[in-house]
C-alpha positions in Angstrom: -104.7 117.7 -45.6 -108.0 116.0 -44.3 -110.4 115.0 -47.5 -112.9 117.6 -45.8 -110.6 120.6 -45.6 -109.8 119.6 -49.2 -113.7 119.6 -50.3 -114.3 122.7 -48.6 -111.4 124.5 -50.2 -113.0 123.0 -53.8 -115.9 124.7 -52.5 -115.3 127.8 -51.9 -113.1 128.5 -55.0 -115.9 127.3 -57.0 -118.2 130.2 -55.4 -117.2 133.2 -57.6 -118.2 131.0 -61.2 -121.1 129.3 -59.2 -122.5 133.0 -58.1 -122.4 134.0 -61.6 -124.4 131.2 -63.3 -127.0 131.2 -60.5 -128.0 134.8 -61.6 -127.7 133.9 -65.1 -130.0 131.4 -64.6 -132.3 133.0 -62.4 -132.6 135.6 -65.5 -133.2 133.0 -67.6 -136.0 131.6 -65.4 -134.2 128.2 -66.1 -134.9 125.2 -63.6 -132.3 123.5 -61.3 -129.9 121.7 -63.4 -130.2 117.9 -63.9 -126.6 115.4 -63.3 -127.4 111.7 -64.4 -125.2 109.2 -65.8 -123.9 108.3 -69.2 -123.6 104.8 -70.3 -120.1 104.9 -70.1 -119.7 106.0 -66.8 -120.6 102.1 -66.1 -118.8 101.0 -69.5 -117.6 98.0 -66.6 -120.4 96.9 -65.7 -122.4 96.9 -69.2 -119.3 94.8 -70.3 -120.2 92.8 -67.2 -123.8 92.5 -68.3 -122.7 91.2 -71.8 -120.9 88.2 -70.4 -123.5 87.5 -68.0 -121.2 88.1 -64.4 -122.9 87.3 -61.5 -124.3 89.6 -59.5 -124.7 92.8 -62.2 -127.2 95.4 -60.7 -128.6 96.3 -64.2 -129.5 94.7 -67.1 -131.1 97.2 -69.2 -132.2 101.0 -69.6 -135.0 101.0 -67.4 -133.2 99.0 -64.4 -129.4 101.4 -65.2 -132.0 104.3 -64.9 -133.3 102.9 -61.4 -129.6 102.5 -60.6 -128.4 105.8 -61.6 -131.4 107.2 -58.9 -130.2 105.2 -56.3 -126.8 106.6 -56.6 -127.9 109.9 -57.0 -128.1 110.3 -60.3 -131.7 112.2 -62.2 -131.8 110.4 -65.2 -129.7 108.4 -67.8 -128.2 108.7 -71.3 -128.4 105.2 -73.0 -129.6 103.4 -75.9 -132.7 101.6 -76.5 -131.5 100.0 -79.9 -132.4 96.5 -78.9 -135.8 97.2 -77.3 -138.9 97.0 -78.4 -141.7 99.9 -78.7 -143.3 98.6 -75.2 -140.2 98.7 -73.7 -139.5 102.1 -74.6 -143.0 103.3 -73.7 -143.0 101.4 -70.3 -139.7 102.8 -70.1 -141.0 106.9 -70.7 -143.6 105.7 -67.9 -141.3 105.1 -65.2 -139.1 108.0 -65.8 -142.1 110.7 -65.6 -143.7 108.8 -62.9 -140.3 109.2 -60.8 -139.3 112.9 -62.2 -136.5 112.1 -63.5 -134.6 112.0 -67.4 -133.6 110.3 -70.1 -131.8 110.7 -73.0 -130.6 108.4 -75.9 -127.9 108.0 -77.8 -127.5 106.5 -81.3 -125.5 105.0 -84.3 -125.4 107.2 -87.4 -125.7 105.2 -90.3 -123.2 104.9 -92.6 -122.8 106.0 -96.3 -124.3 103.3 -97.8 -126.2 102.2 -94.7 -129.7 101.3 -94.3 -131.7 103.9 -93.3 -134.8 101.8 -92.0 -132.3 100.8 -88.9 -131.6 104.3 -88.4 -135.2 105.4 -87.9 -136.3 102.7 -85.9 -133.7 103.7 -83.4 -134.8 107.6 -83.5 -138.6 106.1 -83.2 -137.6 104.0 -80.0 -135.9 106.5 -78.5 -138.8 109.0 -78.8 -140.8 106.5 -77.8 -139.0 106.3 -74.6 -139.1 109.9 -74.4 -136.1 111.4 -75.1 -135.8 115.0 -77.2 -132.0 114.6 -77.4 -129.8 111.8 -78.7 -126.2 111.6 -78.3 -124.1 110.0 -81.2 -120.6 109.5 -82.1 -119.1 109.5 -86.0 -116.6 107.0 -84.7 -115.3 104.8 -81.6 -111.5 105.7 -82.7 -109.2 108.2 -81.3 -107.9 110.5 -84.5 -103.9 109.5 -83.7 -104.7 105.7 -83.2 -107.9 105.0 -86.4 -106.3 106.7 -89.0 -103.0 106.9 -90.4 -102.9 109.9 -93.2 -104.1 113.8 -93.0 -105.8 112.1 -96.4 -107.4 109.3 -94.7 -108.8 111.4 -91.8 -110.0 114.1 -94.4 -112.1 111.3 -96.2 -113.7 110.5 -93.0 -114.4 113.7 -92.7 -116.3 114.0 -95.4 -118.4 110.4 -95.4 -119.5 112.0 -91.5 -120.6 115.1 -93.1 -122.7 112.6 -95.5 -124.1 110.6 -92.6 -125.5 114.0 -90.9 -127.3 114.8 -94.7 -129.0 111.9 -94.5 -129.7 111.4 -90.9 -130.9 114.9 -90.7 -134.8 114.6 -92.4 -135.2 111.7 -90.0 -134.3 113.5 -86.9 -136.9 116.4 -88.2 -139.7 114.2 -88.9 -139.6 112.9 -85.5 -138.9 116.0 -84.1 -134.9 114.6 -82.1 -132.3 116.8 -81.5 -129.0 114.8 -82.5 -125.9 115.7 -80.3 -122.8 114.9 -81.7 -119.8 114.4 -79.2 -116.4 115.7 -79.7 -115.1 112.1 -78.9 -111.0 112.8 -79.8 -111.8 112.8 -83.6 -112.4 116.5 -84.6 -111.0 119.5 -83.0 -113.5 122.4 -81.2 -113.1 124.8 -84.5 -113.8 121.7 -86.7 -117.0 120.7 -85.2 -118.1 123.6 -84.7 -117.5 124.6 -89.1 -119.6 121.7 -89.5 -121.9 122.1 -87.0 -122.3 126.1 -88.9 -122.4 124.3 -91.9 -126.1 122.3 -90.8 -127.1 125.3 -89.4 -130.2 123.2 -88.0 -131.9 123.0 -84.8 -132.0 119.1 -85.2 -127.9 118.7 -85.0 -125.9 120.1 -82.1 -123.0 118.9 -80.2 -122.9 117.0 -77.0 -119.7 118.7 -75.2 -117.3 116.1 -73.6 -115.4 118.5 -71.0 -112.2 116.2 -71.3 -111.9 114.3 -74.2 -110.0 117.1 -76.5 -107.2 117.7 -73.9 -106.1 114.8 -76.4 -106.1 116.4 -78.9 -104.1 119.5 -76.9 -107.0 121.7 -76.3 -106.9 124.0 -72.9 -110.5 123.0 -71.6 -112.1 125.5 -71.3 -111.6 127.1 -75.0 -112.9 123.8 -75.8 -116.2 124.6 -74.3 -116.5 128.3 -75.4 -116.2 126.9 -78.9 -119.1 124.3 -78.9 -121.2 126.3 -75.9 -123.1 127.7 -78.2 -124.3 124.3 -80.0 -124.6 122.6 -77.3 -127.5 119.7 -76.2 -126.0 117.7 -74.3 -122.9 117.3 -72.0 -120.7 114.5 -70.9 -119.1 115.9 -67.6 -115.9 115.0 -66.4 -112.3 115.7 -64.6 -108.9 114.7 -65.6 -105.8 114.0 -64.1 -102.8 114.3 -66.6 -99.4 112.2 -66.2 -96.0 113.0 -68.2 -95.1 109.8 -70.5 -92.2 109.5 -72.5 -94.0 109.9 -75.8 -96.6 112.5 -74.7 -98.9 112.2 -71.5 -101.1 109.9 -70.2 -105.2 111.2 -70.0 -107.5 109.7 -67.1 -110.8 110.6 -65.8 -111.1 111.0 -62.3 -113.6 111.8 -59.8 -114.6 115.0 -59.4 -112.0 117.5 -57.4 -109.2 114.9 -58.3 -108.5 116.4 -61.1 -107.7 119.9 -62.6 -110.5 121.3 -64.4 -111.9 124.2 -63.1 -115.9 122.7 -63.4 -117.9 125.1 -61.9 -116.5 127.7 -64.8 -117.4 124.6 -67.2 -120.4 124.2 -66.2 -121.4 127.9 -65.9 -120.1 128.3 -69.2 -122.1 125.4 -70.8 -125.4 126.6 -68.6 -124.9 130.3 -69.8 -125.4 128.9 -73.6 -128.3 126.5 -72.8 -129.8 127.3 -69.3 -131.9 124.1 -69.6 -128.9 121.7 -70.6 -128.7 118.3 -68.9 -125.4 116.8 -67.5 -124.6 113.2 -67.9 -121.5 112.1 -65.8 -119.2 110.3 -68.0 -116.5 109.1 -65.1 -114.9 106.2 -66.9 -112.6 104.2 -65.0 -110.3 102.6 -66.5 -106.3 102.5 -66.9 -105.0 106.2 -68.2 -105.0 106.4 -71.6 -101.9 107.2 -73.6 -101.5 110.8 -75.6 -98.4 110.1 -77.8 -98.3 113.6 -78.8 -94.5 113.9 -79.0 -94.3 111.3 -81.7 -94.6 111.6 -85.6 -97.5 109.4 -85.7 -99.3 111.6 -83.9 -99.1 114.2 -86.0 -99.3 112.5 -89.4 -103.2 113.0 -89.0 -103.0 117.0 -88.8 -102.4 119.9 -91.0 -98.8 120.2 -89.2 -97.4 119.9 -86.0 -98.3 122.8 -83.9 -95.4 123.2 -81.5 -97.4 126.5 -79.7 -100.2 123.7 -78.9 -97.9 121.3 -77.9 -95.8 123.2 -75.7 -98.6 124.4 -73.8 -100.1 120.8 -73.6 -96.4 119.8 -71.7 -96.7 122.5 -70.0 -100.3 121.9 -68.9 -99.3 118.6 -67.8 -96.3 119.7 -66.0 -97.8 122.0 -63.8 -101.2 120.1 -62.9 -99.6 116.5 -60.9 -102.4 114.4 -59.7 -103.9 114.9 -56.6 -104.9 111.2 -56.0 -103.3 108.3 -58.1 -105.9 107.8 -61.0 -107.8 104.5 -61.6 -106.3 101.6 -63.0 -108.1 98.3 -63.6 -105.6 96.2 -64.6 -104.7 93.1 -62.5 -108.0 93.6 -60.7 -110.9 91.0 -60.7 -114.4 92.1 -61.8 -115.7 92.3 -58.8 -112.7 94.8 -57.5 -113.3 96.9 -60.7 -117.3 97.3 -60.6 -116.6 98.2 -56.8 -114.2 101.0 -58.0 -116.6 102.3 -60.8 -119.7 102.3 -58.4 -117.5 104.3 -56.2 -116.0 106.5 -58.5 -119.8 107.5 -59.3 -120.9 108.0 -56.0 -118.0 110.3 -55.1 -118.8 112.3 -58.7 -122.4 112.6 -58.2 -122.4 113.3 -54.4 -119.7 116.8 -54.9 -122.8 117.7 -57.4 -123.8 120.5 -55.1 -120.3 122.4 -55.3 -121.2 123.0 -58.8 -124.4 124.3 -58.5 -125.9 120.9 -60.1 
């Protein structure tokens, strides 16, 4: 089939959930809906930034926001952490001068961290003008950082101890801290601790992918942290059988199998005013090694209903198009693929009413 018979079919099934969240919004009086970049949507090219390749075609937050425009992108979500105030000020300038957003994101401290380097990052970041911050409680994925149900509990708790004392900081500035389900917790278990805050200060950022590693169906992920939501990080997937589990990659969007526009309508219903940040990484697929022991080691039990439907998820969604791989490939070849990969994301923006 012809790649435009293809996008029109995406299209058209996307019309029934796209119909619904236009009148939604129109109730709401909410504006048109704003798609921009994440930082790790061009994870390859900061990495190419940081050992100074040749030819990079952004250096910083204020030239990646510029390049996130060009490729039609409204804003960004980066940090500011190693700018200065002028920097962020110049850099709040340029972005209401051009109409278009920016949002930060930022490292929690830790138990025992200093504070004073929390704050100065929640200071730059307003200064640049962001009201939401996206954050992480760790880079790990729960089945590969930790080892025990005991040692993931203890994390747990030192994370619930980092929001306490990040939490009068983010009110005194006035920041809204979005916390991404980043393949640590599950849906429920942000949201109990999300309940547990109960503040208008700490929300989630809602990754539309990332817990189909931890066997969630999608779209239950999204109902489940809808109603917290800040911020999103919007992607497809493509899903390949492995041996030990399945293998997870982002692709662009229509590549893979998530039904977006019901995402995003979903996600728009809760917060009519959210902002999206494309997070298309490309990269080899990642490996889900759900089938083994280790895997499991790090939950209450092995839930066969969850993994039988995860298999079965995988089994009956084959990719459409071969998903990205990056090894082998120079950096030139890869930066190409990511830039593309972008593009084709942020240009099929219009079948999901964004």
């Amino acid at each position: 089939m012809k790649p435009a018979r293809l996008a029109r079919r995406a299209f058209l099934g996307a019309l029934p959930a796209l119909a619904v969240a236009r009148s939604v919004f129109a109730a709401a009086g909410a504006k048109d809906a704003r798609l921009g970049l994440a930082a790790f949507s061009c994870h390859q090219h900061w990495k190419a930034v940081r050992t100074k390749e040749p030819d990079v075609k952004f250096a910083d937050a204020r030239s990646f926001y510029d390049y996130a425009r060009t490729l039609g992108g409204d804003g960004v979500q980066t940090s500011v952490r190693e700018n200065d105030t002028a920097f962020a000020e110049s850099l709040r300038a340029h972005v209401e001068k051009t109409g278009g957003y920016f949002e930060g994101d930022l490292t929690l401290p830790q138990v025992d961290g200093k504070l004073a380097t929390f704050e100065r990052e929640v200071v730059l970041t307003r200064a640049a003008g962001a009201t939401v911050a996206r954050s992480t409680f760790t880079g790990a994925r729960r089945y590969e950082g930790f080892k025990s149900l005991a040692e993931f509990r203890e994390f747990q708790r030192k994370a619930e101890a980092r929001l306490a004392a990040a939490l009068p900081i983010l009110e005194k500035h006035r920041l809204k801290l979005a916390l991404e389900n980043h393949k640590d917790h599950t849906a429920a278990e942000l949201a109990a601790l999300l309940r547990k805050f109960s503040s208008e200060w700490i929300g989630a950022l809602v990754d539309t992918g990332n817990n189909l590693a931890l066997l969630e169906e999608p779209q239950t992920t999204v109902e489940l942290l809808a109603p917290f939501a800040f911020s999103v990080h919007l992607k497809d997937m493509a899903v390949l059988p492995a041996d030990d589990g399945f293998l997870l990659s982002e692709v662009a969007f229509g590549d893979g199998f998530l039904d977006l526009a019901r995402l995003v309508a979903t996600l728009r219903g809760a917060n009519p005013g959210i902002v999206f940040n494309l997070e298309m990484a490309t990269r080899d697929p990642l490996r889900v090694p759900c089938r083994t022991d280790a895997y499991w080691a790090v939950f209450e039990k092995r839930d066969e209903a969850a993994l039988t439907a995860a298999l079965a998820r995988v089994k009956a969604n084959p990719p459409k198009q071969p998903p990205p791989r990056v090894s082998g490939l120079d950096t030139a070849a890869v930066l190409a693929a990511e830039e593309e990969n972008n593009r084709r994301c942020l240009a099929a923006r219009a079948s999901l009413g964004l």
